[in-house]
C-alpha positions in Angstrom: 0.0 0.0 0.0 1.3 3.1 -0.7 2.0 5.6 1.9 1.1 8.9 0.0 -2.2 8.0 -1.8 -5.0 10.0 -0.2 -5.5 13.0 -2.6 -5.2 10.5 -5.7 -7.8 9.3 -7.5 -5.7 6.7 -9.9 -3.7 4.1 -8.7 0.4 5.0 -10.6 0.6 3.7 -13.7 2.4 0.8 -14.2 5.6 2.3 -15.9 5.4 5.0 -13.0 5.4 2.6 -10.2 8.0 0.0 -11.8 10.4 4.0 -12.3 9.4 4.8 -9.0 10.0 1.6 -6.8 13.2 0.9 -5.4 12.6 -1.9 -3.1 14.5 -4.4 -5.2 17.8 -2.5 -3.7 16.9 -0.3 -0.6 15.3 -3.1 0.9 19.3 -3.7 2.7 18.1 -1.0 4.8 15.8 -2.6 6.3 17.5 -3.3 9.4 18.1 0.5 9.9 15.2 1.7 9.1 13.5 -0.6 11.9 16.4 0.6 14.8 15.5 4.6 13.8 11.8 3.4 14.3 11.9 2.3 17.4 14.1 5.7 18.5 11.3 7.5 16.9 8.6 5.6 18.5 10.6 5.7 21.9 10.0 9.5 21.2 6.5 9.6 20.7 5.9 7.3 24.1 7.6 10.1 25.7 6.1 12.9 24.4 3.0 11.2 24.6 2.1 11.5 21.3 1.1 7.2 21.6 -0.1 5.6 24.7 1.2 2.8 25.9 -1.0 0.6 25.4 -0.4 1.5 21.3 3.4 1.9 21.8 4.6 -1.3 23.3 2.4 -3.6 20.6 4.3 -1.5 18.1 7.7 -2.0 19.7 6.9 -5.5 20.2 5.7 -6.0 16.0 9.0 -3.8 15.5 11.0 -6.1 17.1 9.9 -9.1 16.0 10.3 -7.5 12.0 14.1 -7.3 13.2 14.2 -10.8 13.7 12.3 -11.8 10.7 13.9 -9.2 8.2 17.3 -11.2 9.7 16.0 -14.6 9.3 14.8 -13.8 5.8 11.3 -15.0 6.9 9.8 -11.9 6.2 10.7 -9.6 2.9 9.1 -7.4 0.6 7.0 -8.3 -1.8 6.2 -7.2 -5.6 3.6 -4.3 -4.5 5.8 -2.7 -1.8 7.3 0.5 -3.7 10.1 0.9 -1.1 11.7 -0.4 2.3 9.7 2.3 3.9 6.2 1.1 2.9 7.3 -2.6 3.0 8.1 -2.5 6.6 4.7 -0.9 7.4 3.0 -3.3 5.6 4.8 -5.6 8.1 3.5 -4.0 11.0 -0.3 -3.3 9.9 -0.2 -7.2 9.1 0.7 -8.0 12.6 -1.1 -4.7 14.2 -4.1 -3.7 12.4 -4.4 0.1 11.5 -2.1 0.8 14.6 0.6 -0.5 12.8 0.5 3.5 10.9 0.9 4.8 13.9 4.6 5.2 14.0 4.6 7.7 10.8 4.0 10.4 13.0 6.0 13.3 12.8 8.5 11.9 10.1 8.4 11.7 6.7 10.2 9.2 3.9 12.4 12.0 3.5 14.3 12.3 7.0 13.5 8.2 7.6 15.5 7.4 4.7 18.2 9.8 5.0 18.8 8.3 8.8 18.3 5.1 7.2 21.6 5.9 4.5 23.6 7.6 7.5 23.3 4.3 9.3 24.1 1.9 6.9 27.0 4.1 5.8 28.4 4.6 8.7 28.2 0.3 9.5 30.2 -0.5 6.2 32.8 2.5 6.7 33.6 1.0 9.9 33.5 -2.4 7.6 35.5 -1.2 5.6 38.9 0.6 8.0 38.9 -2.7 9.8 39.3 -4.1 6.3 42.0 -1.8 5.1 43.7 -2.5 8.7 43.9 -6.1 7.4 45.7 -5.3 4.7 48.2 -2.7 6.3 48.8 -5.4 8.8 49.4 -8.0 5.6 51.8 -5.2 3.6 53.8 -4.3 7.2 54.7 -7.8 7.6 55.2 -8.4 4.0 57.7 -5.0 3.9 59.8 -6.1 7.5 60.2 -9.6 5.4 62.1 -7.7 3.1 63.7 -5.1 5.0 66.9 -6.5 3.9 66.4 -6.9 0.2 68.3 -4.3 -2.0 66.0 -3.7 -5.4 66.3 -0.9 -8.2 63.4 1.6 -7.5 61.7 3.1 -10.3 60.4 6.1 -11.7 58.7 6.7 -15.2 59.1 2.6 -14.9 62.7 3.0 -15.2 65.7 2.4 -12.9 66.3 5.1 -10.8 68.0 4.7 -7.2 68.6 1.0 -5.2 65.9 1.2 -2.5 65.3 -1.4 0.0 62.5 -3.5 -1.9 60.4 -3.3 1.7 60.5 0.1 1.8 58.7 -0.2 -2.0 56.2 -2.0 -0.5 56.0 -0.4 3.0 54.7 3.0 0.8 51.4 1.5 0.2 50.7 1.6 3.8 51.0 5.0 3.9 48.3 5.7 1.0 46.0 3.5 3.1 46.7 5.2 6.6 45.4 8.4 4.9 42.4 6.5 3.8 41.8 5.6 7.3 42.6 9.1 8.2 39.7 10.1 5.4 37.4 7.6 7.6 37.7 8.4 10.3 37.6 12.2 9.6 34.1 11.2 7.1 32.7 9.7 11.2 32.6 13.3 12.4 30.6 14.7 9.5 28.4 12.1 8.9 27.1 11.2 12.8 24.5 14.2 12.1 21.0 12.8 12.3 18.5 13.7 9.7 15.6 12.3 12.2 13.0 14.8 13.2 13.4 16.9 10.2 10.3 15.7 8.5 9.7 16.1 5.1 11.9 19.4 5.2 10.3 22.0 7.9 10.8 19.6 11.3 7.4 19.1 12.8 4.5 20.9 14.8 4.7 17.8 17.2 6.7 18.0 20.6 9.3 15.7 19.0 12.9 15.3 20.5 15.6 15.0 17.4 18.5 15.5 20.0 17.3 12.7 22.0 16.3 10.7 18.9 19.7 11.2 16.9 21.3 9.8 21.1 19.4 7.3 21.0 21.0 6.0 17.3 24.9 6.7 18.3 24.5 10.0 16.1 26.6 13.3 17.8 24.3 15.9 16.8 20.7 16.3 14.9 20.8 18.3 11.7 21.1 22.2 12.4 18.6 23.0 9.5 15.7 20.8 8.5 15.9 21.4 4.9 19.5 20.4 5.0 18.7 17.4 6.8 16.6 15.8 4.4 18.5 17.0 1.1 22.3 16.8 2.7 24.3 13.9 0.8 27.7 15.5 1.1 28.3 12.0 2.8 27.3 9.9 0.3 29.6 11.7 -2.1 32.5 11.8 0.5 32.5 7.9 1.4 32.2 7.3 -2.4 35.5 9.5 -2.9 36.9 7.7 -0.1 36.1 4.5 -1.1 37.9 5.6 -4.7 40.9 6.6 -2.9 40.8 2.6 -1.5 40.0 1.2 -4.8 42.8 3.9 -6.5 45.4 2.3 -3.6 44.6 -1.2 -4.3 44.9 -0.5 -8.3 48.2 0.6 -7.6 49.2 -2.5 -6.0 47.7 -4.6 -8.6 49.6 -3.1 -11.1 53.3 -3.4 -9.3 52.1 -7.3 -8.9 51.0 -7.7 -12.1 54.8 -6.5 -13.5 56.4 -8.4 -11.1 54.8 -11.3 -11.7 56.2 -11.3 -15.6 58.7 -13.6 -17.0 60.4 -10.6 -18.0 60.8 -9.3 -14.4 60.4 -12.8 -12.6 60.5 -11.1 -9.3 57.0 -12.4 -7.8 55.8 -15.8 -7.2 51.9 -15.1 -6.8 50.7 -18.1 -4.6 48.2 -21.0 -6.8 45.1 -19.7 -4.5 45.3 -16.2 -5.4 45.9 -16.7 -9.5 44.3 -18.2 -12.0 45.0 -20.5 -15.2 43.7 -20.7 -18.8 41.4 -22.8 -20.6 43.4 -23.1 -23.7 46.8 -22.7 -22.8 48.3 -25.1 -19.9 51.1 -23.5 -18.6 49.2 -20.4 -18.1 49.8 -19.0 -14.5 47.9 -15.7 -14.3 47.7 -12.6 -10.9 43.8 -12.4 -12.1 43.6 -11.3 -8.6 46.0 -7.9 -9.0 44.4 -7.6 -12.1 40.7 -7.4 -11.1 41.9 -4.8 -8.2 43.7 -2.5 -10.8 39.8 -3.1 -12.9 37.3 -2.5 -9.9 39.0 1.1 -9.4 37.4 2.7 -12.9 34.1 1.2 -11.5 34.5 2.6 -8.1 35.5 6.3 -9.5 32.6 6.0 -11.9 30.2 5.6 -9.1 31.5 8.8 -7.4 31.3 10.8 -11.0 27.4 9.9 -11.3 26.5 10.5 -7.6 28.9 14.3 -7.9 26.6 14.6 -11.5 23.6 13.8 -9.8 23.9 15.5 -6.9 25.0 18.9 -8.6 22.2 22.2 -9.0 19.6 19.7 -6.7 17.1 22.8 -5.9 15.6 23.3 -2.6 14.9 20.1 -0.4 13.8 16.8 -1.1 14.1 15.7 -4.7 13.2 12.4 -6.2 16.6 12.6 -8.1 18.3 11.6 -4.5 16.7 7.8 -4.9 20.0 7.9 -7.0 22.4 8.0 -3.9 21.7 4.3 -3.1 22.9 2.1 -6.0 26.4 3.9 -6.6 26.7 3.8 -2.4 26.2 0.4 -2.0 28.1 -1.6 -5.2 30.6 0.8 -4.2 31.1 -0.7 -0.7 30.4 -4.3 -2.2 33.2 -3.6 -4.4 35.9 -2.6 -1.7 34.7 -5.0 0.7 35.3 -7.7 -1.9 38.4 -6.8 -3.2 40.6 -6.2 -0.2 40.4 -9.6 1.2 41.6 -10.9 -2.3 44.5 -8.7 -2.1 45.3 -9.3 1.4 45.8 -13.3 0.9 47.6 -11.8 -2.3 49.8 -9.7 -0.5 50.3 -12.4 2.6 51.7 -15.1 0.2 53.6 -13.7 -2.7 57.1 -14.5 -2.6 59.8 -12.6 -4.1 63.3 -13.1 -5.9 66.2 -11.9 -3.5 68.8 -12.7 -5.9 67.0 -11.3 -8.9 65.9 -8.0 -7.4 69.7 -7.9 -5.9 71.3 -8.5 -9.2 68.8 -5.5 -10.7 69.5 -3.4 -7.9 72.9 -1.5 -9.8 71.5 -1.9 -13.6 70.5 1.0 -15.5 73.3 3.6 -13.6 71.2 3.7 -10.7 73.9 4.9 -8.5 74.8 7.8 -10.7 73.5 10.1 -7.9 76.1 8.7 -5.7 78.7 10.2 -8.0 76.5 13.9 -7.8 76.2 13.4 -4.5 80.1 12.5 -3.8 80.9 15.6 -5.3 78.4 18.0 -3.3 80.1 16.8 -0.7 83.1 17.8 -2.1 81.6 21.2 -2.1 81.1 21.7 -5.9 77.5 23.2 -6.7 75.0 20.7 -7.4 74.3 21.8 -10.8 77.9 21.1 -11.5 77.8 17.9 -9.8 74.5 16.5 -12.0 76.4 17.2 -15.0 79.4 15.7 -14.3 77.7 12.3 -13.2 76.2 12.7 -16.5 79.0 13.0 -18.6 79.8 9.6 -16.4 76.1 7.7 -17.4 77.5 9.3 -21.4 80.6 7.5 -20.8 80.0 4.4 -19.8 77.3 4.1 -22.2 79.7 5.4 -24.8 82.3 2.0 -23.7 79.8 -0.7 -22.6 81.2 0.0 -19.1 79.6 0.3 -15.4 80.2 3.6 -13.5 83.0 1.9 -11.3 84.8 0.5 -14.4 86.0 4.2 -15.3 89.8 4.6 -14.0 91.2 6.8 -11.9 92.1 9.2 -15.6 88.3 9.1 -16.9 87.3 10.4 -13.6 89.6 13.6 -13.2 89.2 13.8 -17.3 85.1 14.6 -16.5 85.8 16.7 -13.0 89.1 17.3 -11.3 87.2 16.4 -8.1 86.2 13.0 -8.9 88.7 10.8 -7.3 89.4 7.0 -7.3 87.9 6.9 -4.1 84.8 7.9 -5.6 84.3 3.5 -6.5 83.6 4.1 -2.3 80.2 5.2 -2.7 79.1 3.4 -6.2 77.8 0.2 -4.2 73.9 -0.7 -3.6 74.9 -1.5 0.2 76.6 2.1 0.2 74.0 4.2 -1.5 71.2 2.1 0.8 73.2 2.8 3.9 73.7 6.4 3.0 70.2 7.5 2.7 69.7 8.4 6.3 67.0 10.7 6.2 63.5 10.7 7.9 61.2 8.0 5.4 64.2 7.3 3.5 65.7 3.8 2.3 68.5 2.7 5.0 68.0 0.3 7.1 67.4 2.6 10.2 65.1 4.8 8.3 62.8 2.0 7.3 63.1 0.2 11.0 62.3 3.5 12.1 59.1 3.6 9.6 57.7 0.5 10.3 58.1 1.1 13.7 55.6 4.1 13.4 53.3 2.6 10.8 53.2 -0.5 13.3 52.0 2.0 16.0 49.6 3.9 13.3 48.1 0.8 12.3 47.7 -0.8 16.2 45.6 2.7 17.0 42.9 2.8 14.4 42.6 -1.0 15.2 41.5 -0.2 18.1 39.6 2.6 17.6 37.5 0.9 14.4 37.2 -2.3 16.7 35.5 0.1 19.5 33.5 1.7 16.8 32.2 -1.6 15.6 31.6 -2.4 19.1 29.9 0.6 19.7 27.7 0.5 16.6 26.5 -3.1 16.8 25.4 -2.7 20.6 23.2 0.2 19.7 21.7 -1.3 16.4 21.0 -4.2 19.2 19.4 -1.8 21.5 
C-alpha cells in the first residue's frame, strides 16, 4: 500500500510505479530503518504522542520484524514500492491500523536519510577494519624484506637502489590516509536527519536531540531542509572508497609486473591466481588484475553520484533515490576486493637474488657520483652534469660507473677521485640514505616502527567503533 495515496484518484501507472520503486535494492536497509523506528517511537511514548497501550504492541511488532527481516522470513514483496512502505505493511499485518501509527512526525524524507547515514556509517567501519587487514598483511610483508636491495623506479625506469620493503611499506601509507579520510568522514556524517520531516521539522513535541542519542548520532541536523536533502556524505565515502580502490589498483599493477617472465620477481601463490582454458602453462595474478579493474568502476560511481547530486534545488528531490545504487556496489566492491589482495599480498614471494642483481642496472647509482661531489663542495648543478657526462661515458664504452679509472674520472671533473668507487655500491648508496622516510636500514626500521603503532591505534579505535555501533543497532 502506498504511503502517500490520499488526494489520488488513480492508482500510478504501471511504468510510473516499476520507475518509481526501489525496493528491489533499498530493501538492505531494512534493518536500519526498523532501529531509527523504534528511536522514533521511543519519542512519541515520551512525548505522549502514543499511549502505551499502542506503543509497546508497536515495539513488540518492531522487534519481531528485526528478527524476521534477519532470518529472511519476512521480505518485501512485488507491490511494496520501497523499504519504507514494506516494513509498514509488516507492521499493519501483525497490528491492524495501529501498525500507521509510528509515521507520525517523520516523513520518507528524514526516515530514509537516517536510514543511509546508518548503513553508511556500519560498512565504513567495515571497511577501515578491512584496510587494517591489509596494512597489517603489507607491514609484515615489507619487514620480510627489509633487507632486500631492489632498483626503484620512476617513469618505470631504474632510478635509485631502494630497499625493496621500503617499496612495499609506501602502500601503507596511501592507506593510513584512507583511514585518516574515515575516520575524519565519522565526524561529518554522525549528524541525524531524524525529526526533520519532510523538510520544515514538525509541529509535534518531538525530540531530534534525544532521537539522533538514542542511534549513536553526535548531533541532529542544524537545519531541517538540509537534513533531508544533505548527501555531502554519500559523495564523501564514495571519494573515499575511490581513494581505497585507486590504492589497491596501484598494488595490482606493481604485482602484475612483477609477476612477468620478464621481471620474474614475484611468485603469486596457486590460491590467489588463475590459469587458462586453452593454454596449460598459463599462471595468471587475475587477482591484482581485477583490483587495478574494480578502481574505474569505483571512481565512476563517485562521478554519477557528484553529476547527480550537482544544481539539486531546494529540499527533497526524487533525483536523491539515485544515492543508493552507486553507495552500495561501491562498498560491495571494496569490501570484496581487499580480502583478495590481502591473501595476495600475505603469500607472494619474491626473488632476493634477482631484485639484488637488478639493484645497480641501469646507472642507478649515478647520484652517488652527484652526491660525492656536493660533498666535495662543488655546486650541485655542477655535480649533476658531471655524473652525466659519467652515465654518457660508460654508455659510450659498454662499461659500469665503477669500471671508469682513476684518468676518466679527473678527465670529466678534477674532483672526482678514485675513491669515488667508495660510494658506487647498492649496500653504500642504501646505507647512505639516512633521512626521515628514507631507504636505509634505520630509516625504514624506524618507519615500520611508526606505521606498526599507526596501524595498532585505528585498530582499536575501528574495533570500539564496531563495538559501539553493533550494541546500539541491538538496542
Amino acid at each position: 500500500m502506498a504511503l502517500w495515496g490520499g488526494r489520488f484518484s488513480e492508482t500510478p501507472a504501471d511504468a510510473v510505479f516499476a520507475l518509481s520503486r526501489s525496493v528491489h535494492f533499498d530493501w538492505r536497509l531494512a534493518p536500519y530503518d526498523l532501529r531509527s523506528s523504534l528511536a522514533h517511537l521511543a519519542v512519541l511514548q515520551s512525548s505522549g504522542l502514543l499511549e502505551d497501550s499502542v506503543a509497546e504492541p508497536i515495539r513488540g511488532a518492531l522487534n519481531e520484524l528485526i528478527s524476521e527481516v534477519a532470518a529472511g522470513r519476512f521480505v518485501a514483496n512485488e507491490t511494496d514500492e520501497d523499504v519504507h512502505s514494506a516494513l509498514e505493511r509488516g507492521l499493519t499485518e501483525k497490528l491492524g491500523a495501529i501498525g500507521g501509527s509510528l509515521r507520525a512526525g517523520r516523513s520518507r524524507n528524514d526516515q530514509v536519510a537516517t536510514d543511509l547515514r546508518l548503513y553508511a556509517i556500519d560498512h565504513m567501519i567495515e571497511v577501515a577494519q578491512q584496510i587494517l587487514a591489509l596494512q597489517s598483511a603489507l607491514i609484515a610483508k615489507a619487514s620480510e624484506y627489509g633487507d632486500a636491495p631492489a632498483p626503484g623506479f620512476t617513469h618505470l625506469q631504474h632510478a635509485q637502489p631502494v630497499l625493496f620493503g621500503h617499496e612495499i611499506a609506501k602502500h601503507v601509507q596511501g592507506f593510513s590516509r584512507d583511514l585518516d579520510r574515515i575516520h575524519d568522514w565519522l565526524d561529518r556524517a554522525l549528524v541525524s536527519p531524524l525529526g526533520s520531516g519532510a523538510l520544515a521539522g514538525s509541529s509535534l513535541p518531538l525530540s531530534p536531540e534525544v532521537t539522533a542519542k538514542n542511534l549513536g548520532f553526535t548531533s541532529s541536523a542544524a537545519n531541517s531542509i538540509d537534513g533531508v536533502s544533505d548527501r555531502d556524505f554519500v559523495a564523501e565515502a564514495l571519494f573515499t572508497l575511490s581513494m581505497v580502490g585507486i590504492h589497491l589498483s596501484r598494488i595490482g599493477e606493481e604485482w602484475c609486473i612483477w609477476a612477468t617472465t620478464e621481471f620474474g620477481w614475484a611468485k603469486v601463490a596457486d590460491a590467489y591466481s588463475t590459469g587458462s582454458s586453452i593454454m596449460p602453462q598459463k599462471k595468471n595474478p587475475d587477482m591484482a588484475e581485477l583490483a587495478r579493474g574494480k578502481a574505474g568502476r569505483l571512481v565512476g560511481n563517485l562521478t554519477g553520484v557528484l553529476t547527480m547530486l550537482k544544481g539539486l534545488p531546494f529540499a527533497y528531490n526524487r533525483d536523491l533515490q539515485e544515492d543508493k545504487e552507486p553507495l552500495f556496489d561501491s562498498i560491495d566492491t571494496v569490501l570484496l576486493v581487499l580480502p583478495a589482495v590481502t591473501g595476495m599480498v600475505a603469500t607472494t614471494d619474491f626473488d632476493r637474488e634477482k631484485m639484488a642483481l637488478a639493484a645497480p642496472l641501469g646507472f642507478s647509482l649515478a647520484t652517488e657520483i652527484a652526491d660525492y661531489l656536493v660533498q666535495a663542495k662543488v655546486p650541485f648543478a655542477h655535480a649533476h652534469e658531471a655524473a652525466g657526462k659519467c652515465v654518457a661515458m660508460c654508455e659510450a664504452s659498454g662499461r659500469q660507473l665503477h669500471q671508469l679509472t682513476d684518468e676518466e674520472f679527473a678527465s670529466i671533473h678534477p674532483s672526482l677521485k678514485g675513491d669515488v668507487r667508495d660510494v658506487l655500491t647498492v649496500h653504500g648508496a642504501l646505507e647512505s640514505r639516512t633521512t626521515v622516510g628514507g631507504t636505509s636500514p634505520s630509516s625504514f626500521k624506524q618507519q615500520i616502527k611508526e606505521s606498526t603503532a599507526i596501524t595498532a591505534a585505528y585498530s582499536k579505535e575501528f574495533t570500539d567503533k564496531a563495538k559501539a555501533f553493533s550494541e546500539m543497532m541491538g538496542a
